[in-house]
C-alpha positions in Angstrom: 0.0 0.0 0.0 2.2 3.6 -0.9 2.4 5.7 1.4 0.1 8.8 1.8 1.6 11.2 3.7 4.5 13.9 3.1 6.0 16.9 4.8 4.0 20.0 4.5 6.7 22.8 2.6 8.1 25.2 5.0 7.2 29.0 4.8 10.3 30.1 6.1 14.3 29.1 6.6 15.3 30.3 9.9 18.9 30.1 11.4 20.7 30.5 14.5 23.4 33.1 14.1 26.1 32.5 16.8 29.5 34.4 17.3 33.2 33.0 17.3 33.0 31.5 20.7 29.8 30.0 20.0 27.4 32.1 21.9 23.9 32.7 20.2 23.5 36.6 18.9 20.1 36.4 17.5 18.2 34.2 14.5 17.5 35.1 11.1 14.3 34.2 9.3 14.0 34.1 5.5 10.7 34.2 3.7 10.1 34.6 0.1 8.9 38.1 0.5 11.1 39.3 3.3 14.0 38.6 5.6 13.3 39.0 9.2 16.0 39.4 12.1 15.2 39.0 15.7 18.5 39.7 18.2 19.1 37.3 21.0 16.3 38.0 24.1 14.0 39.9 22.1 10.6 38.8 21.6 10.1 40.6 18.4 11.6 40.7 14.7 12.8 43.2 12.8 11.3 42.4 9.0 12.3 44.4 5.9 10.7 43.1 2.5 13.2 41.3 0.2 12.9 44.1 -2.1 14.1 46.6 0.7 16.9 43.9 1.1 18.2 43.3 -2.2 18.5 46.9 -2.7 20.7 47.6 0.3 22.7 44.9 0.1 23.6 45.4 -3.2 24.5 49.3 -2.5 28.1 50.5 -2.6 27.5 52.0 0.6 27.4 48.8 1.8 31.0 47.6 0.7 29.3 44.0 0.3 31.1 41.5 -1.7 30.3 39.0 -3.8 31.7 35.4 -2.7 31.4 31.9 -4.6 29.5 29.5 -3.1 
């Protein structure tokens, strides 16, 4: 008999960000219409629309690089 059930798609990716000794800073939270950012013993995120985001990371005031995956 196959099988009926499967995993529901996720509507986020969310990460743990920690620092270079390994304590936890906050957790980011990607979505396909935003990327949220909630720092370590808050209760809230701070959300900006992936629109917002492409735009300021791709800035030159931002100095970001481009890096191979």
């Amino acid at each position: 008999m196959p099988n009926k059930n499967s995993f529901a798609p996720s509507d986020f990716t969310e990460e743990t960000v920690v620092d270079e000794t390994g304590t936890k800073v906050g957790t980011i939270r990607i979505r396909p219409s935003s990327v949220l950012w909630k720092p370590v013993n808050k209760r809230k995120f701070y959300s900006v629309s992936l629109k917002a985001f492409a735009a300021w990371i791709t800035a030159e005031e931002t100095a970001a690089k481009q890096k191979d995956s």
